[in-house]
VOZA-974487 format. One record per residue: residue number from 1; residue in three letters; x, z, y of N, C-alpha, C, CB in turn. Coordinates in Angstrom, 3 decimals, always signed. Glycine has a CB too. Layout:
ATOM     i    aa         nu         nw         nv        cau        caw        cav         cu         cw         cv        cbu        cbw        cbv
ATOM   NUM   ALA          X          Z          Y          X          Z          Y          X          Z          Y          X          Z          Y
...
# end
This chain:
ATOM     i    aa         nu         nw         nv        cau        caw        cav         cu         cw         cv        cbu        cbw        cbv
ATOM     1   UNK     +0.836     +0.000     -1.179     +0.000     +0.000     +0.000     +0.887     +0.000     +1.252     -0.954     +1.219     -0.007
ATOM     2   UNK     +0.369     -0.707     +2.237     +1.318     -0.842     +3.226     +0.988     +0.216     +4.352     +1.337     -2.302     +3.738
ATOM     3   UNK     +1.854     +0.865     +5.024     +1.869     +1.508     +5.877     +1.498     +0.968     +7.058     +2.788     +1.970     +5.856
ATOM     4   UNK     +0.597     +1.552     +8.287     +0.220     +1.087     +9.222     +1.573     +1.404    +10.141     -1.147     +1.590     +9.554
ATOM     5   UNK     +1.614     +0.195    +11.029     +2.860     +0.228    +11.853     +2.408     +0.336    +13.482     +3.791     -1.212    +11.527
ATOM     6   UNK     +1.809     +1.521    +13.459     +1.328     +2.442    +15.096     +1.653     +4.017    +14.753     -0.806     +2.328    +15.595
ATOM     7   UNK     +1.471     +4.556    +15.973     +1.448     +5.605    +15.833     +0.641     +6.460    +17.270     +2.820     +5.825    +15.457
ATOM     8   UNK     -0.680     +6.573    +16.901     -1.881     +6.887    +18.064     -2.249     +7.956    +17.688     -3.157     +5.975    +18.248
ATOM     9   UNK     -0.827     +8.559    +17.584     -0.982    +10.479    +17.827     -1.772    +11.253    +16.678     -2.038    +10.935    +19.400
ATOM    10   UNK     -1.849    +12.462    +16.667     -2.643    +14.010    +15.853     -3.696    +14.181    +16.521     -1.840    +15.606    +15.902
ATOM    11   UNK     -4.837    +14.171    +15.487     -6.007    +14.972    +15.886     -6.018    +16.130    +16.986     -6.422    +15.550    +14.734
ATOM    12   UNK     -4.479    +16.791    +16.851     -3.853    +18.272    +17.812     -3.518    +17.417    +18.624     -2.498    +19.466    +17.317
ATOM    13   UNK     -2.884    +16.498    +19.293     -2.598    +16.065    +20.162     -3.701    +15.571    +21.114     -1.829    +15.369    +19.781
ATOM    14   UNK     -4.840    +14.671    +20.246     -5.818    +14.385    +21.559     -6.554    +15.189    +21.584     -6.596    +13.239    +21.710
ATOM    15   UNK     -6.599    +16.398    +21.273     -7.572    +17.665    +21.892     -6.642    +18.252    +22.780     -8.185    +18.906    +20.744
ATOM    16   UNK     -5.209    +18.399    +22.307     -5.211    +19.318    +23.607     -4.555    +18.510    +25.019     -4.199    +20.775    +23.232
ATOM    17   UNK     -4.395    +17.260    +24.925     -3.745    +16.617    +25.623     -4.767    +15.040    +25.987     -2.318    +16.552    +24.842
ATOM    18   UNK     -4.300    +14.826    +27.528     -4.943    +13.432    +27.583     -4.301    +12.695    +27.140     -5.273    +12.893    +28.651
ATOM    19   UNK     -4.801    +11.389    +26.001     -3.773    +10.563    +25.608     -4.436     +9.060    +25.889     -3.312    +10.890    +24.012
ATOM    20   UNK     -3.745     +8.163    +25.988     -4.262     +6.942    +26.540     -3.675     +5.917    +25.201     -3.591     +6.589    +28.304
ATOM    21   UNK     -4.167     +5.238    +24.915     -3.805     +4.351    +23.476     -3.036     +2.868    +23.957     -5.508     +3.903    +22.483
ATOM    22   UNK     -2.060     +2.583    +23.960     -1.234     +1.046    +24.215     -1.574     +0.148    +23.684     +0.027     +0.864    +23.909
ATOM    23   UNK     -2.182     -0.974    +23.830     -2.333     -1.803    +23.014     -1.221     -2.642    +22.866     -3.347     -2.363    +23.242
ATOM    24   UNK     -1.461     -3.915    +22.188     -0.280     -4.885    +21.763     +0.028     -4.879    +20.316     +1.043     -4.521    +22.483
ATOM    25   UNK     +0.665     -5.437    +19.945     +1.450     -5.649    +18.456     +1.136     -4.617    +17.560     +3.072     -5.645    +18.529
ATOM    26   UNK     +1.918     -3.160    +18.303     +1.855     -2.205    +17.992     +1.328     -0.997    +18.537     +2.626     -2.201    +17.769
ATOM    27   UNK     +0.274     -1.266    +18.534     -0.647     -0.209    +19.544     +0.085     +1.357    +19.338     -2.615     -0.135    +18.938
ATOM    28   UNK     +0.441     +2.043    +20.202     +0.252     +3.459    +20.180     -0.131     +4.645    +21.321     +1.308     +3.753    +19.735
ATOM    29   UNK     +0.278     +6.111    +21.166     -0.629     +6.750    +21.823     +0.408     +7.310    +23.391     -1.337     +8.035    +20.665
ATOM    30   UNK     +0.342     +7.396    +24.526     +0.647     +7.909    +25.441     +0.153     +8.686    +26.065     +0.860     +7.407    +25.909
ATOM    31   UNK     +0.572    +10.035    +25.757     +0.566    +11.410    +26.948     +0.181    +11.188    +27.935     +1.716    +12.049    +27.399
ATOM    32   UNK     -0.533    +11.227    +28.711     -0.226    +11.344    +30.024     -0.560    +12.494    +30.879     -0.693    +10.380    +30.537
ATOM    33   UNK     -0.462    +13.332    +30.441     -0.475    +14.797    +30.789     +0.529    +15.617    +30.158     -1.730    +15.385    +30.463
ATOM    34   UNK     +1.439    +15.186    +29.953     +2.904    +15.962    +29.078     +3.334    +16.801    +30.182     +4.431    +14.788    +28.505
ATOM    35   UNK     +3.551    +16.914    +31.407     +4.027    +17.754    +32.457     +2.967    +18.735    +33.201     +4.635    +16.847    +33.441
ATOM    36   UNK     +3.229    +19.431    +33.897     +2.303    +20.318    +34.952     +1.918    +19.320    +36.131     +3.208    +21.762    +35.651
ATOM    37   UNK     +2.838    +18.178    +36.624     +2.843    +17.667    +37.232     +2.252    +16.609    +37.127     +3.573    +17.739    +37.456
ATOM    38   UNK     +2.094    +16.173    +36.363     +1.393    +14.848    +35.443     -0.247    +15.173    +35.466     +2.038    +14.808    +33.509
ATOM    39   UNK     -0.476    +16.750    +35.053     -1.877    +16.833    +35.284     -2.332    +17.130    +36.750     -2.395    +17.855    +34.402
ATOM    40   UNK     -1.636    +17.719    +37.436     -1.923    +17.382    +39.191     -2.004    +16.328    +39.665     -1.057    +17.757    +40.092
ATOM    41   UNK     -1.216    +15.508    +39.437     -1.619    +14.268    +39.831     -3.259    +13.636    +39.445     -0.538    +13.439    +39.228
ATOM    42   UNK     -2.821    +13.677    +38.271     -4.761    +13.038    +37.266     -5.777    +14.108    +38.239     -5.049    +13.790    +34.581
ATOM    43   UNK     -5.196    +15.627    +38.181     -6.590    +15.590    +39.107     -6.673    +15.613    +40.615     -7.381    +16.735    +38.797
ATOM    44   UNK     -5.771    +15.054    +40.933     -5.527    +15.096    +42.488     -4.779    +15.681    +43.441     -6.299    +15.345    +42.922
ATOM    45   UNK     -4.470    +16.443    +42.496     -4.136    +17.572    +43.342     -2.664    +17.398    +44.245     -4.062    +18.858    +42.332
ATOM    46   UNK     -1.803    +16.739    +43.888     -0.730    +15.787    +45.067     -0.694    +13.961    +44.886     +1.215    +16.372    +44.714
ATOM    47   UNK     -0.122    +13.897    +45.487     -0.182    +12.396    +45.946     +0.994    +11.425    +44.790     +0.421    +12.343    +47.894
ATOM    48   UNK     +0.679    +10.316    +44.853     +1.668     +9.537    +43.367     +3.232    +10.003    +44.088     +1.461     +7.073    +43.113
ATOM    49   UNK     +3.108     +9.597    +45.520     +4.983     +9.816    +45.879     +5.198    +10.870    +46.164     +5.748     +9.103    +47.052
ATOM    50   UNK     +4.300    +12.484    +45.935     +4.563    +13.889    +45.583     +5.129    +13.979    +44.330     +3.399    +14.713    +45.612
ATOM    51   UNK     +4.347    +12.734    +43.114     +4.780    +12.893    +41.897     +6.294    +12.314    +41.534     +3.764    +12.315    +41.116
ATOM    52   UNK     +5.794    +11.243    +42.113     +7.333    +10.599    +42.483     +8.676    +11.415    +42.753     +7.204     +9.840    +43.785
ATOM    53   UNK     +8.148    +11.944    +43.259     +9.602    +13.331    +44.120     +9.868    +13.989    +42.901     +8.969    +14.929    +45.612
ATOM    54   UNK     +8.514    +14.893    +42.375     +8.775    +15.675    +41.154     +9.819    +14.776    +40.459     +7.402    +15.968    +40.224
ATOM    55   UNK     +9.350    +13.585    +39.877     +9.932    +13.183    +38.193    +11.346    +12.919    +39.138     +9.017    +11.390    +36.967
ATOM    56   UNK    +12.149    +12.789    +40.635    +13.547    +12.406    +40.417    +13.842    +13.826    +40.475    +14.349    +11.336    +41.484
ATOM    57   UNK    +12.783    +15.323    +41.286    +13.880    +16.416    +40.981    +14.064    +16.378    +39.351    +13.360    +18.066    +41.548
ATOM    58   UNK    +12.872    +16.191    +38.409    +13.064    +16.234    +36.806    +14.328    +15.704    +36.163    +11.978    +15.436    +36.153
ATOM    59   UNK    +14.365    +14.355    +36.822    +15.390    +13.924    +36.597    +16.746    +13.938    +37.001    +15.140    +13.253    +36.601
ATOM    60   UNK    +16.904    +14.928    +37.851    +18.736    +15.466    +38.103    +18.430    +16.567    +37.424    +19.569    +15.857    +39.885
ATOM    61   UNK    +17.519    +17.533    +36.852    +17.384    +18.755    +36.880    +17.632    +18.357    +34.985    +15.832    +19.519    +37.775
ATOM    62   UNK    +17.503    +17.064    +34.710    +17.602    +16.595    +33.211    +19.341    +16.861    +33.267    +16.934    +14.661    +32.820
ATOM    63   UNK    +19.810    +15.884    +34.116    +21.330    +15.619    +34.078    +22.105    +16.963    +34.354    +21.760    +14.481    +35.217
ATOM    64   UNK    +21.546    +17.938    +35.128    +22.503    +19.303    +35.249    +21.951    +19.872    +34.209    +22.476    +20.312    +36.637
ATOM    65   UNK    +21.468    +19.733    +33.322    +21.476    +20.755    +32.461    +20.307    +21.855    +32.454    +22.660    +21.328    +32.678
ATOM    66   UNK    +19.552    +21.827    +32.934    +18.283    +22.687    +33.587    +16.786    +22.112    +32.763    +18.179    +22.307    +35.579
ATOM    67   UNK    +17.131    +20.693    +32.481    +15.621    +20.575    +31.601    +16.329    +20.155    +30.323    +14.252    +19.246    +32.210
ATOM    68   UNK    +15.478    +20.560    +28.968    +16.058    +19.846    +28.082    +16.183    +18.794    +27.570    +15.989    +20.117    +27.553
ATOM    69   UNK    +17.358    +18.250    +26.928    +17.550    +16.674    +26.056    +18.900    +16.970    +25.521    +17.570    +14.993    +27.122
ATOM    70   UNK    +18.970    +15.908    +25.089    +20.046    +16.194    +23.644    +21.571    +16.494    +24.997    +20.312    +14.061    +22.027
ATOM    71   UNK    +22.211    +16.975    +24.002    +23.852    +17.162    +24.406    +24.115    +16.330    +25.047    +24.908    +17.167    +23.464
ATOM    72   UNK    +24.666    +16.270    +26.648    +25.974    +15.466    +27.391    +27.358    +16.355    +27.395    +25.582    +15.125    +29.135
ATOM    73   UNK    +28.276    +15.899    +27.124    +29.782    +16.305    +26.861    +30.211    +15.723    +28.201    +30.633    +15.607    +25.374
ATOM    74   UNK    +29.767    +14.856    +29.234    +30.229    +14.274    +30.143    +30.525    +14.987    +31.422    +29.520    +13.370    +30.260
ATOM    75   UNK    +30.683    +16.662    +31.698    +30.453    +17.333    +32.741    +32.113    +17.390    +33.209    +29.575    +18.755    +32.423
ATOM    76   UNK    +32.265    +18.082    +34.423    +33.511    +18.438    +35.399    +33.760    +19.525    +34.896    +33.361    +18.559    +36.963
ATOM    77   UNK    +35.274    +19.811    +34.184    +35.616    +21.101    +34.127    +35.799    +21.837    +35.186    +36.531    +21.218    +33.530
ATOM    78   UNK    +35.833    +22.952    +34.927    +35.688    +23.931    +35.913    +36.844    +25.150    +36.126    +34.402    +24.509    +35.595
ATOM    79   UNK    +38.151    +24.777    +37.401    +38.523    +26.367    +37.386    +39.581    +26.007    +35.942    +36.822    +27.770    +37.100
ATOM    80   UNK    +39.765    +24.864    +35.736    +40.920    +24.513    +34.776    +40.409    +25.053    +33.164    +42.483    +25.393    +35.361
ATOM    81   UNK    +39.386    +25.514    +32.850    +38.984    +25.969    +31.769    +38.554    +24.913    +30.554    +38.002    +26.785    +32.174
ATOM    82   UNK    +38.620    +24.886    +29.812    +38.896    +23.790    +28.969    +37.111    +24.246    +27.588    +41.122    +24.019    +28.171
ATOM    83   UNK    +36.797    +24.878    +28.261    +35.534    +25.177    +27.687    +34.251    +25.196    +28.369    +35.635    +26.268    +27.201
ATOM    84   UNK    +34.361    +25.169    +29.673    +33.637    +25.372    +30.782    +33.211    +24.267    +31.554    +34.263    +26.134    +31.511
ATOM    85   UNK    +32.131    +23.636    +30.922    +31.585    +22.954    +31.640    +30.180    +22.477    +32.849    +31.754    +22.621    +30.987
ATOM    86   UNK    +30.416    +21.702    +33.540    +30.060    +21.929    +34.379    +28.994    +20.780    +34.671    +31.033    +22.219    +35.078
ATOM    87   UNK    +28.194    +20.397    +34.411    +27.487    +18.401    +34.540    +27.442    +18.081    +36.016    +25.417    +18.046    +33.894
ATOM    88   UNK    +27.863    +17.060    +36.022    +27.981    +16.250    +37.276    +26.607    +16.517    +38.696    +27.925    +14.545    +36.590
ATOM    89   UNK    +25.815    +16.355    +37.973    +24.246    +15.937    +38.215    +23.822    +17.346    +38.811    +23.240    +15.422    +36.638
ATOM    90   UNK    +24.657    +18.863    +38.348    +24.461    +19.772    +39.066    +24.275    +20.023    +40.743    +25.234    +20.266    +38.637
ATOM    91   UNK    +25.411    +19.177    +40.986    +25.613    +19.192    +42.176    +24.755    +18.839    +42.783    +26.441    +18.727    +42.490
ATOM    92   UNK    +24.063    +17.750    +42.804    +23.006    +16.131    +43.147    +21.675    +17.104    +43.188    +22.892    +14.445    +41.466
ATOM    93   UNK    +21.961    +18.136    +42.242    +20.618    +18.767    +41.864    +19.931    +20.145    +43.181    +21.014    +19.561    +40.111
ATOM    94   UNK    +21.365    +20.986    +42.923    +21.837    +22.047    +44.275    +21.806    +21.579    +45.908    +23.501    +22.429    +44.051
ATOM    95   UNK    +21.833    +19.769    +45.956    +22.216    +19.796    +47.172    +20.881    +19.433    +47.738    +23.421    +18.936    +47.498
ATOM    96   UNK    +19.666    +19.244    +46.662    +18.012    +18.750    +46.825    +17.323    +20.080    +47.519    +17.118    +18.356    +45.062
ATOM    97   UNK    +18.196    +20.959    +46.392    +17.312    +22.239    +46.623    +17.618    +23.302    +47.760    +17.350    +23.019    +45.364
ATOM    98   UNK    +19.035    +22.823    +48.318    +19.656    +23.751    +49.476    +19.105    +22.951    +50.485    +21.392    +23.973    +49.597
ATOM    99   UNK    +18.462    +21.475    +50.828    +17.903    +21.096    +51.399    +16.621    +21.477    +51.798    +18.064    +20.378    +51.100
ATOM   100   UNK    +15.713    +21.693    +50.630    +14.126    +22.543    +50.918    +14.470    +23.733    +51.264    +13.011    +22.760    +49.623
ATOM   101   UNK    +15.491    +24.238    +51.231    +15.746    +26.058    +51.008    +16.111    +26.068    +53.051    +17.861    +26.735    +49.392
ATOM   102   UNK    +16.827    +25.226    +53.517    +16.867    +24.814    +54.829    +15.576    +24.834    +55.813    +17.336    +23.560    +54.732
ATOM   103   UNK    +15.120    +23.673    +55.106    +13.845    +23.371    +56.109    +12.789    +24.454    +55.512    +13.165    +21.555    +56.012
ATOM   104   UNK    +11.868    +25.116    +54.290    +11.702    +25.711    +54.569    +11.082    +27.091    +54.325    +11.635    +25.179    +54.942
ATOM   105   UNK    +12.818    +27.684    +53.144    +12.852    +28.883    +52.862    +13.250    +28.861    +51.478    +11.687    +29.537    +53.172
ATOM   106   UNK    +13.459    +29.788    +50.845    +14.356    +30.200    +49.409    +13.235    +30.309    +48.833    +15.424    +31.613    +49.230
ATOM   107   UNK    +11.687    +30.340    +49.232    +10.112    +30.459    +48.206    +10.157    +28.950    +47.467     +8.241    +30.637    +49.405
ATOM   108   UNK    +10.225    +28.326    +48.709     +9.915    +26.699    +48.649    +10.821    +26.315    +47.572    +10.257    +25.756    +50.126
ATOM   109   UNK    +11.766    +26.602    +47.422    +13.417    +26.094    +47.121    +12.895    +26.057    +45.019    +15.253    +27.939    +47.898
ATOM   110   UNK    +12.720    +27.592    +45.276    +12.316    +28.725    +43.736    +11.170    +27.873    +43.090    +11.515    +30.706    +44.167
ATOM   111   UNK     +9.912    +27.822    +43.885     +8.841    +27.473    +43.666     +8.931    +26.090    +43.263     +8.090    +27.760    +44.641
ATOM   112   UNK     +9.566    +25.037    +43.750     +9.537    +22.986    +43.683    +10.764    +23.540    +42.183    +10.671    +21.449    +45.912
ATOM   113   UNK    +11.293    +24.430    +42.271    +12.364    +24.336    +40.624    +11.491    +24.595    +39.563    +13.751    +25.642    +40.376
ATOM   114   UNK    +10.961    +25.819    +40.060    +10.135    +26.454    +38.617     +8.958    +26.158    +38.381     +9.966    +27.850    +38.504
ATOM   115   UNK     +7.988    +24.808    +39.366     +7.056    +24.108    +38.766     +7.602    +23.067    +38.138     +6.124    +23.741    +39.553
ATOM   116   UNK     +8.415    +22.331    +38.881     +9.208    +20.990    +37.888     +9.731    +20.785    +36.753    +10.144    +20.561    +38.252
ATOM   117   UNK    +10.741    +21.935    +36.982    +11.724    +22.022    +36.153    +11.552    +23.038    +34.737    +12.795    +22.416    +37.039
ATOM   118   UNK    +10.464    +24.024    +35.048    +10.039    +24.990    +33.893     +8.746    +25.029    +33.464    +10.281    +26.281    +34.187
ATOM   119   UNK     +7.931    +23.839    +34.087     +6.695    +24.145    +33.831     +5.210    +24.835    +34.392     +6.999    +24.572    +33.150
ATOM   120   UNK     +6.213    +25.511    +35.710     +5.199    +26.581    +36.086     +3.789    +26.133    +36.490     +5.735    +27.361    +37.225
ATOM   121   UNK     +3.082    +26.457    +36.455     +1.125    +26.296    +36.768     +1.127    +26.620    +37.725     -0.138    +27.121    +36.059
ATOM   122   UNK     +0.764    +26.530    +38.651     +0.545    +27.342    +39.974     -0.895    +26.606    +40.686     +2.104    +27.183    +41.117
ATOM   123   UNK     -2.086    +26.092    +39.747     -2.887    +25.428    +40.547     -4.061    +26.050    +41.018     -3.180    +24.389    +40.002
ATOM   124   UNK     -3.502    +27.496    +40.437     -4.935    +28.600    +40.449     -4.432    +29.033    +41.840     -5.129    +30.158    +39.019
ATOM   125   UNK     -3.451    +28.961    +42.337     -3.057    +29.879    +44.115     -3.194    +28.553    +45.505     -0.640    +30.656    +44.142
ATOM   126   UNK     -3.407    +28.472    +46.200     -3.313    +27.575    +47.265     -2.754    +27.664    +47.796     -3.895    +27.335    +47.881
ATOM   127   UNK     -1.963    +28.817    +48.348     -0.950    +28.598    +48.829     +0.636    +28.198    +48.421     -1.068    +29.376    +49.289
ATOM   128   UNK     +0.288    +28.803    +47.239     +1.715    +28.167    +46.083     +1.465    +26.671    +45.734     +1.782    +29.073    +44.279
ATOM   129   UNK     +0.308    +25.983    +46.190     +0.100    +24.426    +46.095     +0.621    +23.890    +47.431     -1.541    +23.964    +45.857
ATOM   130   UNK     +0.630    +24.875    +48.374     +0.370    +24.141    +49.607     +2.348    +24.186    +49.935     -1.019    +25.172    +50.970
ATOM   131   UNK     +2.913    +25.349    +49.457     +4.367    +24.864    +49.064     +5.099    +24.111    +48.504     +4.783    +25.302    +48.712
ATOM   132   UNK     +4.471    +24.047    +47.119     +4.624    +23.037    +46.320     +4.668    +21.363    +47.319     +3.318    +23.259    +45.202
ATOM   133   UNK     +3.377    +21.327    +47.375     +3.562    +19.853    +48.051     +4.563    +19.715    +49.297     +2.111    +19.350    +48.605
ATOM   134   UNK     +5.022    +20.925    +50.054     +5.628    +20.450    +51.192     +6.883    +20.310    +50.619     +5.545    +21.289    +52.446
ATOM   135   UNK     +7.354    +21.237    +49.989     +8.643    +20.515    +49.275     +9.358    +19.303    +48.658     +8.745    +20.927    +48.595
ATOM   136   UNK     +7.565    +18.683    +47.792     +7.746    +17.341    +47.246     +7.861    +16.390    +48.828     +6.248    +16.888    +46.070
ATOM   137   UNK     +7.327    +16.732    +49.359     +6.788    +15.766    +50.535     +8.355    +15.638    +50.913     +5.510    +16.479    +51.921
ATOM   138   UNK     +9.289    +17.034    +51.460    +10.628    +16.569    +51.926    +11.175    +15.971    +50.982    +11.511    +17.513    +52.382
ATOM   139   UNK    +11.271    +16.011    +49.379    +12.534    +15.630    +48.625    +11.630    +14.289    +48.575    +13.163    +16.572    +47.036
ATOM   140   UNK    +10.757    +13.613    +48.996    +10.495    +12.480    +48.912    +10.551    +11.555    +50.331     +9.332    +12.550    +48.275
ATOM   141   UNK    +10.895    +12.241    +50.869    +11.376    +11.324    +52.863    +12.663    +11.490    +52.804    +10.792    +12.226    +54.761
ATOM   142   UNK    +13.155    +12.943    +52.170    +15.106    +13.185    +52.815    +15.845    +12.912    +51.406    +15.719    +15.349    +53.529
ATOM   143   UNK    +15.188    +12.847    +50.163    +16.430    +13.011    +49.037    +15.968    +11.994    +48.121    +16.630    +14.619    +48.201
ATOM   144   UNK    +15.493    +10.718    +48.208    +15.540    +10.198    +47.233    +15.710     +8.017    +47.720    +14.087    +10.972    +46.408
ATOM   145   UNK    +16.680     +8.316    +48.673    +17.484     +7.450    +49.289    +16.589     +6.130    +49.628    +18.726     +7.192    +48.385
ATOM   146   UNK    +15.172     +6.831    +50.117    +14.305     +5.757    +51.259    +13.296     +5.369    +50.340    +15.192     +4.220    +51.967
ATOM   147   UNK    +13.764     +5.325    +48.658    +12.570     +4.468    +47.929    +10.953     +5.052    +47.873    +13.041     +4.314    +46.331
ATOM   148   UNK    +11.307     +6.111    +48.214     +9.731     +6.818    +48.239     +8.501     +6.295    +49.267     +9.932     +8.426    +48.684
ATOM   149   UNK     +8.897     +6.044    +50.506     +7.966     +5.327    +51.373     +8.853     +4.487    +52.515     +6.904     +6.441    +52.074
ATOM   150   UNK     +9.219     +3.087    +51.860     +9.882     +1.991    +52.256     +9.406     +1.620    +53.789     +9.623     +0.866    +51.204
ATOM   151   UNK     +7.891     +2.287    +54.581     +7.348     +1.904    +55.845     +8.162     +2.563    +56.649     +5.935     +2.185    +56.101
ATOM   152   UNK     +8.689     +3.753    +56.365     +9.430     +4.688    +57.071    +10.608     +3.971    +57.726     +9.865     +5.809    +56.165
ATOM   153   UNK    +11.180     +3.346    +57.333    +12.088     +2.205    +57.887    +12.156     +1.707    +58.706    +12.183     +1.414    +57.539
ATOM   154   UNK    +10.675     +0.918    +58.584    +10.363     -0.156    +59.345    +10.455     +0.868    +60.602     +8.894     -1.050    +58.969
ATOM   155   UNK     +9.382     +1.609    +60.145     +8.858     +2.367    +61.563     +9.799     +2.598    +62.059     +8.081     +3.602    +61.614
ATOM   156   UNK    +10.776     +3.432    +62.153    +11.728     +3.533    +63.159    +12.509     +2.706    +63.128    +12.330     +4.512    +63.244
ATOM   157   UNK    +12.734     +1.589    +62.884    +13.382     +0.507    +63.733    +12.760     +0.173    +64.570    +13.724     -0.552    +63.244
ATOM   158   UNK    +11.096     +0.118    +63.971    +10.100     -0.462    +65.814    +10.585     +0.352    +67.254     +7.912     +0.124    +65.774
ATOM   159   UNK    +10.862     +1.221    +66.200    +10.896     +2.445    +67.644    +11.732     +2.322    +68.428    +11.126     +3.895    +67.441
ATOM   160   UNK    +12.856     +1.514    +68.002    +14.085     +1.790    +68.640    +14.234     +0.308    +69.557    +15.402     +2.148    +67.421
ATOM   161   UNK    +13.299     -0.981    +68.630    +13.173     -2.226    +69.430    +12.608     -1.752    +70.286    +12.566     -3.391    +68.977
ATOM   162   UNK    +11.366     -0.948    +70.360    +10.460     -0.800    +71.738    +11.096     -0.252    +72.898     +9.262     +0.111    +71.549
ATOM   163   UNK    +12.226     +1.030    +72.569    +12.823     +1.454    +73.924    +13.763     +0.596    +74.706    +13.525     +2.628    +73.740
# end
């Protein structure tokens, strides 16, 4: 008997998770609620280039070492120690978050790490939403090198033709 060649998830999976089915060749099943952030978005609760911000802090916060995935051996030793390593991506990661911690405060800084990066829920408080988003909002204008809202550009170049 031949084995079916999909794979459209566990009975446990589409109960406790939204899953959306791929079609094609090989149809299968996609999460789309795998993050905290993933389900704010679906219900509104920040904007796609709030989400946007999230998945690149996710993604330095992957490369320093802070979310999990398999082993990188690729880090900066540290302090000459030959055991002590250090991932590159740390840095990239520290310099996002000393940025929100700047503009505005060490809550903001704590809070955009430990919803992203650990999972945290925070959709039951409003004001821990209303941090949340201002944080995404900066790491998506100051730290993610213009691609987040490409008008921003424009706009101030008008500004500068007009004077």
């Amino acid at each position: 008997m031949e084995q079916a060649k999909t794979n459209l998830g566990t009975k446990e999976l589409h109960k406790n998770k939204s899953v959306m089915i791929e079609g094609g060749m090989y149809p299968r099943a996609k999460v789309m609620d795998q993050h905290v952030v993933d389900r704010y978005l679906m219900n509104g609760t920040i904007t796609l280039v709030q989400h946007r911000a999230a998945e690149h802090l996710l993604q330095l916060g992957s490369r320093a070492g802070e979310w999990p995935t398999g082993a990188d051996l690729s880090g900066t030793r540290v302090q000459g120690s030959r055991k002590d390593f250090v991932p590159a991506q740390a840095f990239a990661l520290g310099r996002v978050l000393v940025r929100v911690k700047k503009r505005y405060g060490w809550f903001h800084a704590y809070l955009v790490k430990e919803v992203v990066l650990h999972d945290w829920d925070v959709a039951e408080n409003e004001l821990r939403m209303k941090c949340l988003r201002e944080a995404l909002n900066l790491i998506a204008d100051k730290c993610m090198g213009g691609t987040a809202n490409p008008m921003r550009l424009i706009n101030g170049a008008a500004k500068h033709v007009k004077s």
